[in-house]
C-alpha positions in Angstrom: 0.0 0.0 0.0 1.3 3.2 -1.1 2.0 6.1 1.8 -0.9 8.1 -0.1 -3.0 5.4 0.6 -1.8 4.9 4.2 -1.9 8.8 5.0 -5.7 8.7 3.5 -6.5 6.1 5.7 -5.9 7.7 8.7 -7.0 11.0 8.1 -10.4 9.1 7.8 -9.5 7.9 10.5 -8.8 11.2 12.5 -12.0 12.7 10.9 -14.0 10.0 12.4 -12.3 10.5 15.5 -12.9 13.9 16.0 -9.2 15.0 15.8 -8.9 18.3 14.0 -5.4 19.0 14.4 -3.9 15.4 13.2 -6.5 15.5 10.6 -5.3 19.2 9.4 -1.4 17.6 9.2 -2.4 14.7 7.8 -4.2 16.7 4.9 -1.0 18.4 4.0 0.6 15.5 4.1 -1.8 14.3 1.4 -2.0 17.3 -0.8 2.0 17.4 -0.7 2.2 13.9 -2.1 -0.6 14.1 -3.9 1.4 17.3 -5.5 4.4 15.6 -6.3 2.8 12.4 -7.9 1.0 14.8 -10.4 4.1 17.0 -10.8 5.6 13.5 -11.7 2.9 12.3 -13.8 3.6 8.6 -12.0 3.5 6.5 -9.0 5.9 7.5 -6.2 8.5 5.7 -5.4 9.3 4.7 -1.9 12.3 7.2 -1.7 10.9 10.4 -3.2 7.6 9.7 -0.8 10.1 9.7 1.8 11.6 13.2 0.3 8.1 14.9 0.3 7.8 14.0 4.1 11.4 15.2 4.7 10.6 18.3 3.1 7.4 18.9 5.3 9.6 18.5 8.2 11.9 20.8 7.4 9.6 23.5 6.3 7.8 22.8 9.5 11.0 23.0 11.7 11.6 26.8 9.5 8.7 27.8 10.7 9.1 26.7 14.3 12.0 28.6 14.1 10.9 31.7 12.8 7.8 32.2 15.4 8.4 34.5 18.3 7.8 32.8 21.5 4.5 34.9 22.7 2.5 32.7 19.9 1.9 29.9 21.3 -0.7 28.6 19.3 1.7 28.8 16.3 4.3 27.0 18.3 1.8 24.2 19.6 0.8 24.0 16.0 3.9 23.3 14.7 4.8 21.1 17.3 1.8 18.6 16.6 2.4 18.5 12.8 6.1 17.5 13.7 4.6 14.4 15.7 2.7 13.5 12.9 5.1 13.5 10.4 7.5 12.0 12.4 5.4 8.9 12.0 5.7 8.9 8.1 9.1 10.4 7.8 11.9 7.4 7.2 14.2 6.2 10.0 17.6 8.4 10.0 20.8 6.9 10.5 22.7 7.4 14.0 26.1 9.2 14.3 27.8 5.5 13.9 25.9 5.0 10.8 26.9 8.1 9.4 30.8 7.4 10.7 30.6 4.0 9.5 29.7 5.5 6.1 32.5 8.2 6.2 35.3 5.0 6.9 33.5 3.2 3.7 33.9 6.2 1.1 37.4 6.8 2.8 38.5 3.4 2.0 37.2 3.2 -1.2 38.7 6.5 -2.2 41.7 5.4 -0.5 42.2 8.3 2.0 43.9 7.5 4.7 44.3 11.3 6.7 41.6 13.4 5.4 42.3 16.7 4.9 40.0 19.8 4.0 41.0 19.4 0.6 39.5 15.8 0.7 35.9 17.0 2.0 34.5 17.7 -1.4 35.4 14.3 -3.2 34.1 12.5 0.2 31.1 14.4 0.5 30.4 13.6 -3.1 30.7 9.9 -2.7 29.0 10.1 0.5 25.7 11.9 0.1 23.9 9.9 -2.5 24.5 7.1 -0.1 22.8 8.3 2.6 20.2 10.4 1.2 16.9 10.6 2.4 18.6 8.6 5.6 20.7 11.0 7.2 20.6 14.6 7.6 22.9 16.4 5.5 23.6 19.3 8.1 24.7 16.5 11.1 26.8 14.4 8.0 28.4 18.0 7.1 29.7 18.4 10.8 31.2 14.9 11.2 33.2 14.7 8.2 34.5 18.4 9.3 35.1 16.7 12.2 36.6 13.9 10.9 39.1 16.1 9.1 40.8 18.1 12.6 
């Protein structure tokens, strides 16, 4: 069953509940996906449902971010979207993951110190590995890190 499906399913669900606010994330959910399948013309993949979600996440966090802290009901807002989405969005590698990663791209380009002239051929092996799985900020820092 496709994700479309799924988040259909239980925004039916929510409706019949009574619960307005998981409904109301559920629907943009939807409409997102439903978006990029007609942008595509086709079926969603797996992966690039897993992007739409990613990107609702992240727009969501912006916002977060961006609201001053007397408005609450933004902030409460955004906070229950977030726990909805965070049911749909894919699992994200740890920190070891990620490191683990970093060793394999470093061993197959054959770096032994990496150095910060290094970073851009190991972040260009690295990131269409773990894309969609890891967060590309937190993968940034620990190669940086990796490099001191």
């Amino acid at each position: 069953m496709s994700m479309i499906e799924d988040v259909r399913s239980a925004m039916v669900a929510a409706m019949k509940a009574g619960d307005k606010e998981r409904k109301a994330s559920l629907s943009f959910l939807l409409s997102s996906l439903k978006n990029k399948a007609i942008d595509k013309r086709a079926d969603l993949t797996a992966e690039e449902e897993a992007q739409v979600v990613l990107k609702e996440i992240k727009q969501v966090k912006e916002t977060l971010s961006l609201t001053p802290e007397d408005r609450t009901d933004i902030i409460a807002e955004c906070e229950h979207r977030l726990a909805v989405l965070d049911e749909y969005a894919p699992k994200m590698m740890s920190e070891e993951d990620i490191r683990a990663g970093i060793s394999e791209v470093l061993a197959g380009l054959g770096i032994t110190e990496p150095t910060g002239k290094d970073k851009g051929r190991i972040m260009k092996e690295l990131m269409p590995k773990v894309k969609g799985k890891a967060d590309g900020k937190l993968v940034n820092e620990i190669v940086a890190a990796m490099m001191q």
